[in-house]
C-alpha angles and dihedrals in degrees: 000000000000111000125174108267129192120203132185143174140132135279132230100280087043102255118145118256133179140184136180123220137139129268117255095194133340135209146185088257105024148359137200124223141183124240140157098244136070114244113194111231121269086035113145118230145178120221137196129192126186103206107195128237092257081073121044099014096253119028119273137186116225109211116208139192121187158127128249115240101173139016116193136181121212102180115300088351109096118183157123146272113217135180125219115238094169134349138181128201109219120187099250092235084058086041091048099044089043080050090057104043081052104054086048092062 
């Protein structure tokens, strides 16, 4: 199953970046997504899923931290291969409305 993922870490000179992409597959101790950008290995990353109703009963955001161990390229696919240190399930409406007071400050 694909779902949206958002990914985001720092680069070498410490500045925030950030992609969207799709999981490939997802575990209960990694995942691999693909994304349109090359992460070195080691990198740590924050990752957010969005599963759908259809499949947990009410939407819920997976929250991710984590490290790439791998990035691969199959043809035009780029991606990673990250494995999970911690993780937390919100409800989406709590990890909208957390989202929201945030941006506000």
């Amino acid at each position: 199953m694909e779902l949206p993922v958002e990914i985001q870490w720092e680069s070498r000179s410490g500045s925030p970046k950030q992609a969207v992409g799709k999981t490939g597959n997802i575990s209960g101790s990694g995942l691999s997504i693909e994304i349109p950008v090359r992460l070195q290995r080691a990198t740590s990353v924050k990752i957010k899923v969005k599963i759908p109703p259809e499949v947990t009963q009410s939407p819920v955001e997976l929250l991710c931290h984590g490290r790439v161990i791998r990035s691969y390229r199959q043809g035009d696919t780029r991606g990673v291969g990250a494995v999970i240190d911690d993780y937390e399930l919100r409800p989406l409406a709590l990890a909208e409305a957390k989202a929201k007071r945030t941006r506000k400050v």
